[in-house]
PADRENSE-118371 format. One record per residue (C-alpha): residue number from 1; x, y, z; residue in one letter. Coordinates in Angstrom, 2 decimals. Example, Ala and Ser with C-alpha at 12.3 -4.5 7.8 and 13.67 -1.06 7.14 Angstrom:
<recs>
 pos       X       Y       Z code
   1   12.30   -4.50    7.80    A
   2   13.67   -1.06    7.14    S
</recs>
This chain:
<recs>
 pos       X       Y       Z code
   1  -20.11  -17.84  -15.30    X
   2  -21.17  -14.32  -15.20    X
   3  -20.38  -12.47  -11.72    X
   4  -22.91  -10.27   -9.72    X
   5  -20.87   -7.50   -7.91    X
   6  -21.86   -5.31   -5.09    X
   7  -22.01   -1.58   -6.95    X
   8  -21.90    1.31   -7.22    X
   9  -18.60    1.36   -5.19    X
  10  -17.25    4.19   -3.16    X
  11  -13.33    4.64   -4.18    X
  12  -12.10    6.72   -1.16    X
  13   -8.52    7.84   -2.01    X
  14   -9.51    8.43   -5.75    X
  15   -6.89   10.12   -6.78    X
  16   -3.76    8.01   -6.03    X
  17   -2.41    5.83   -9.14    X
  18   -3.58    2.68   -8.24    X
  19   -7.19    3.66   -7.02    X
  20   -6.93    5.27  -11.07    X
  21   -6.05    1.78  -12.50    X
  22   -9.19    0.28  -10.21    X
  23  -11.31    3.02  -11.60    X
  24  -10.35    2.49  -14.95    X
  25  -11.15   -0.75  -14.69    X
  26  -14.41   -0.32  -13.19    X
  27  -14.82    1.82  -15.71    X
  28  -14.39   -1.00  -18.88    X
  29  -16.79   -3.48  -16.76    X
  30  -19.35   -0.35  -16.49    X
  31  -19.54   -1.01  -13.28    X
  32  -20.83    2.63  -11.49    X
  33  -18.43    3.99   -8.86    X
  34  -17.62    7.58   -7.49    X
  35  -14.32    8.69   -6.74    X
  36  -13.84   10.47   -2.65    X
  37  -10.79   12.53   -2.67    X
  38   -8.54   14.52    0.25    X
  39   -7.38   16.76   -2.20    X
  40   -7.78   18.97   -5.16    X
  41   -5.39   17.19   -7.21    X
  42   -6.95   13.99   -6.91    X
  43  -10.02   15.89   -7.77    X
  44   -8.76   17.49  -11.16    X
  45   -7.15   13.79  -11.60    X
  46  -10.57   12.03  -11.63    X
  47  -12.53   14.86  -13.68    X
  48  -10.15   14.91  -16.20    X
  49  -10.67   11.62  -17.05    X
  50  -14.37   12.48  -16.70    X
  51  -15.36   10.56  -13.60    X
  52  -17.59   11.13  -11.11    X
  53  -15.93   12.17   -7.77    X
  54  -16.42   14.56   -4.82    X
  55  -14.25   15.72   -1.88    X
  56  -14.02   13.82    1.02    X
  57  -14.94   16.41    2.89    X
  58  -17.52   15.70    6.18    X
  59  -17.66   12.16    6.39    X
  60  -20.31   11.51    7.86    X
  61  -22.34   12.67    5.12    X
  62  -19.89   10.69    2.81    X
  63  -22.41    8.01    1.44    X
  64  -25.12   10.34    0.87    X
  65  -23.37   12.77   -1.04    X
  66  -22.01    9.66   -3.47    X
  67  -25.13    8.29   -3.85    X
  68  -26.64   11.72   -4.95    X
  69  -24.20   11.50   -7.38    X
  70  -24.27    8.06   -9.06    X
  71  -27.97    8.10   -8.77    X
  72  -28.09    4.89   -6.10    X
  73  -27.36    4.04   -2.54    X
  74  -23.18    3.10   -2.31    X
  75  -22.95   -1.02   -1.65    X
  76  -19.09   -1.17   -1.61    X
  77  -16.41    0.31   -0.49    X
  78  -12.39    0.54   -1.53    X
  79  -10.23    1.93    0.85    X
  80   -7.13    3.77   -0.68    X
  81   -6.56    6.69    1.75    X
  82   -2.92    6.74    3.05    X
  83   -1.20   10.16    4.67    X
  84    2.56    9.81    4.51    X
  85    4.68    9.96    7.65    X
  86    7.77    7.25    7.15    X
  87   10.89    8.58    9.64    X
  88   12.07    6.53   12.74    X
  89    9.79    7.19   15.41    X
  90   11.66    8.95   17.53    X
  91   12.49   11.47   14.80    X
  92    8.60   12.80   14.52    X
  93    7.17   15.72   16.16    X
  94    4.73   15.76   18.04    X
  95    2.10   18.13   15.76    X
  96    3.01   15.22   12.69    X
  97    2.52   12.25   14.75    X
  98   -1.18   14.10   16.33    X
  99   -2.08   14.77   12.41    X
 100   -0.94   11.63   11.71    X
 101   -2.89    9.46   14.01    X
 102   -6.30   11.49   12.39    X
 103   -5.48   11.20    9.17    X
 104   -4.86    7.26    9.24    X
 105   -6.81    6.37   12.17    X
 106   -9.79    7.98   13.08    X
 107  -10.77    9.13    9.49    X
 108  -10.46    5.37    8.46    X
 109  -12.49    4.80   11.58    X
 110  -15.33    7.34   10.39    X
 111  -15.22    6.10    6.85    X
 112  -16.18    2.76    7.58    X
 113  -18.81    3.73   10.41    X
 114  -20.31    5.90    7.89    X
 115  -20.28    3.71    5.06    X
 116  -21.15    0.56    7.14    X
 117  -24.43    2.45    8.85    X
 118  -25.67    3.30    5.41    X
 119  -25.02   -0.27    3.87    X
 120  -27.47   -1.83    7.21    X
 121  -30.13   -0.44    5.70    X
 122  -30.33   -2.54    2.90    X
 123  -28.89   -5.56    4.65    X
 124  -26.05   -5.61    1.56    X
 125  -22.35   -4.53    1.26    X
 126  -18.61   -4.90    0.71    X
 127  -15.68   -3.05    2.33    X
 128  -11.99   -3.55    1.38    X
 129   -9.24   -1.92    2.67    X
 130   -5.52   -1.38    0.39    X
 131   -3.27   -2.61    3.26    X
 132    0.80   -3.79    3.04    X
 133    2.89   -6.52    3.47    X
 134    4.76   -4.15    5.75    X
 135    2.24   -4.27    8.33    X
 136    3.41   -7.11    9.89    X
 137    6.86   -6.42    8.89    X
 138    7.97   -3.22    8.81    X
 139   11.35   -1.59    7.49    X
 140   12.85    0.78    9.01    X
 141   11.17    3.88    9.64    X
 142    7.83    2.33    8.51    X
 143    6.64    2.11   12.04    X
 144    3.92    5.09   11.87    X
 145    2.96    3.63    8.30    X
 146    2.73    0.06    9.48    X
 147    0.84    1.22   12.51    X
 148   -1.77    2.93   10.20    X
 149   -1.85    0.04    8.14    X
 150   -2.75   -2.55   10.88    X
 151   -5.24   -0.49   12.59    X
 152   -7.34   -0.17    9.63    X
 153   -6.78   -4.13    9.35    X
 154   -8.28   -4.22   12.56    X
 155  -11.19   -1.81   11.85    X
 156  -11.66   -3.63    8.33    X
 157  -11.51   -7.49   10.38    X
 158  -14.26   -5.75   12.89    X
 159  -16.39   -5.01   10.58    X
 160  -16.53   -8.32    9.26    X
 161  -16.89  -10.13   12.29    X
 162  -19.53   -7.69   13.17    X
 163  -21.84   -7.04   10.50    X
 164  -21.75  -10.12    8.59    X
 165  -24.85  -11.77    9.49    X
 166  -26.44   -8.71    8.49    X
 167  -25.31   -8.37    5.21    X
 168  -22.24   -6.71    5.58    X
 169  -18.67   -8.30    5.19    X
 170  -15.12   -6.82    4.48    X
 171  -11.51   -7.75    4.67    X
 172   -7.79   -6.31    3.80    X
 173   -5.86   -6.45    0.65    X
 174   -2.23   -6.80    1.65    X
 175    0.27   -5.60   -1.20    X
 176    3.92   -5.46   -1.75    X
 177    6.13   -3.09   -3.87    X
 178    4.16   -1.70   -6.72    X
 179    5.67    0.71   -9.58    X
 180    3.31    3.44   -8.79    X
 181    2.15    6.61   -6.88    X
 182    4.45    6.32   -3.85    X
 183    5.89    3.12   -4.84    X
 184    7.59    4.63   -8.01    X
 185    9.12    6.66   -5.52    X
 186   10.65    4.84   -3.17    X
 187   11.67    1.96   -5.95    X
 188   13.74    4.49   -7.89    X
 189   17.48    3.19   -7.52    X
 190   15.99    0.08   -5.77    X
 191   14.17   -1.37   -8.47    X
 192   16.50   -4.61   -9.52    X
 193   17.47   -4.83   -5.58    X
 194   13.55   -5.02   -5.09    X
 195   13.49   -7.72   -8.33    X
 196   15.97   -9.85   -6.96    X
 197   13.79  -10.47   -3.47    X
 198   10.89  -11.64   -5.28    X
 199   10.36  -15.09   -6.18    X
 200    9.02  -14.39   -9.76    X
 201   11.71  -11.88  -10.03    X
 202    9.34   -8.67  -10.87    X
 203    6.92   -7.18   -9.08    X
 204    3.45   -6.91   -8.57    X
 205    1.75   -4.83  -11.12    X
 206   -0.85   -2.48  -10.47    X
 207   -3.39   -3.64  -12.83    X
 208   -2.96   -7.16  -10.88    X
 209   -3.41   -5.37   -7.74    X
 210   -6.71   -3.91   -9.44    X
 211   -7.79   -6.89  -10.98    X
 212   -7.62   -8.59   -7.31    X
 213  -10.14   -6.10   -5.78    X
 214  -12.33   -6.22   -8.74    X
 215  -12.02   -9.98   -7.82    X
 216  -13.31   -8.76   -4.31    X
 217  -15.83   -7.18   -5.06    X
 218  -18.10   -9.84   -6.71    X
 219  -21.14  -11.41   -4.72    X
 220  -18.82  -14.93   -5.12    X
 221  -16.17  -13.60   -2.93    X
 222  -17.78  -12.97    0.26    X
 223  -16.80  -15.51    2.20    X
 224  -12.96  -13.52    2.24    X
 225  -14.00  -11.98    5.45    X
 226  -12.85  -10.64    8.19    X
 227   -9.04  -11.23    7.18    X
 228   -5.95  -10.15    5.23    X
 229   -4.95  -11.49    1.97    X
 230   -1.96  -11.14    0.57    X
 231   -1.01   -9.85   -3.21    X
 232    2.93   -9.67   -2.78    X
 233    4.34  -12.26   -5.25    X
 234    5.64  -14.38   -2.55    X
 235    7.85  -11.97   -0.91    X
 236    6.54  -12.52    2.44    X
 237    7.32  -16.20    1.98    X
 238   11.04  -15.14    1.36    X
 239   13.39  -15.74    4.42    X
 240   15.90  -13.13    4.12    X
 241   19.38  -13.33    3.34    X
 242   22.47  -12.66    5.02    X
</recs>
């Protein structure tokens, strides 16, 4: 059965690893998308692999700016944008936890009004958000990144509820530990510690984590709305040990 999928698609967060594996999968489907990236590396990442991108830049001019780029008006969007800030909470300052709450809150919030407004007009889009199983169970000093996590859940679930019947549907993509960008980071001496906790006893890949929101993205899949799926090998099945 050949699948009809909502395109071109707005990557925001282009730059990271895994929104690279997504792309590059887009990519072999020929499916057209445009890279929105917070910073000059992720810029130079995407153009050196000769794909369309711009900087993120005023957002509310966002989808207008993409589509003057790929040459049609944006249907779907893929939410990748993450700022860092993992300490206890009572160890941030005040100036990280202010940046913090615009970088993962009310940026997210202005992304998907933007991109939501502009996909009413044709009565036709999809908007996922990369979320994590630690949003509803954080480790320690994941509280600010949980946080960010679940209110864009929120935002993402809204959106659905809302817009729907016009057209308009989204949901959350909830992931565990995955060997790249920030992952690879915090996995290194953890990695057969990490293993060992998952039922499968590996983790999740990030070309399955791609493949899942190409999955998304097809007309088929609408009807995931306005909720959070989870991608995490079982792990949030696991009851922990003592």
């Amino acid at each position: 059965m050949n699948s009809t999928y909502f395109k071109p698609i707005l990557v925001a967060g282009a730059g990271s690893a895994l929104a690279q594996t997504l792309q590059a999968k887009l990519e072999a489907k020929g499916l057209p998308f445009c890279g929105a990236c917070s910073s000059q590396g992720g810029l130079a990442a995407c153009q050196a692999r000769g794909w369309p991108a711009i900087p993120l830049g005023d957002i509310e001019t966002l989808p207008e700016r993409a589509e003057a780029l790929v040459g049609a008006p944006i249907e779907a969007l893929v939410d990748f944008l993450h700022s860092p800030l993992e300490c206890l909470l009572s160890q941030a300052g005040p100036e990280d936890i202010d940046q913090w709450a615009v970088n993962n809150i009310a940026q997210r919030a202005r992304l998907l009004r933007a991109c939501s407004r502009s996909m009413l007009a044709r009565r036709r889009g999809r908007c996922l958000l990369v979320s994590s199983s630690a949003a509803p169970r954080p480790g320690k000093g994941q509280g600010y990144y949980a946080a960010a996590k679940l209110a864009g859940e929120s935002l993402y679930r809204s959106i659905g509820l809302e817009l729907a019947s016009r057209g308009v549907t989204a949901c959350s993509l909830r992931l565990s530990w995955i060997d790249a960008g920030m992952g690879s980071a915090f996995l290194e001496g953890r990695r057969q510690k990490a293993e060992a906790l998952m039922p499968a006893g590996r983790l999740v890949t990030a070309g399955e984590a791609a493949q899942a929101l190409l999955f998304l993205l097809q007309e088929e899949t609408v009807s995931f709305n306005a909720t959070e799926l989870n991608l995490d090998g079982g792990f949030s099945a696991v009851k922990p040990s003592c």
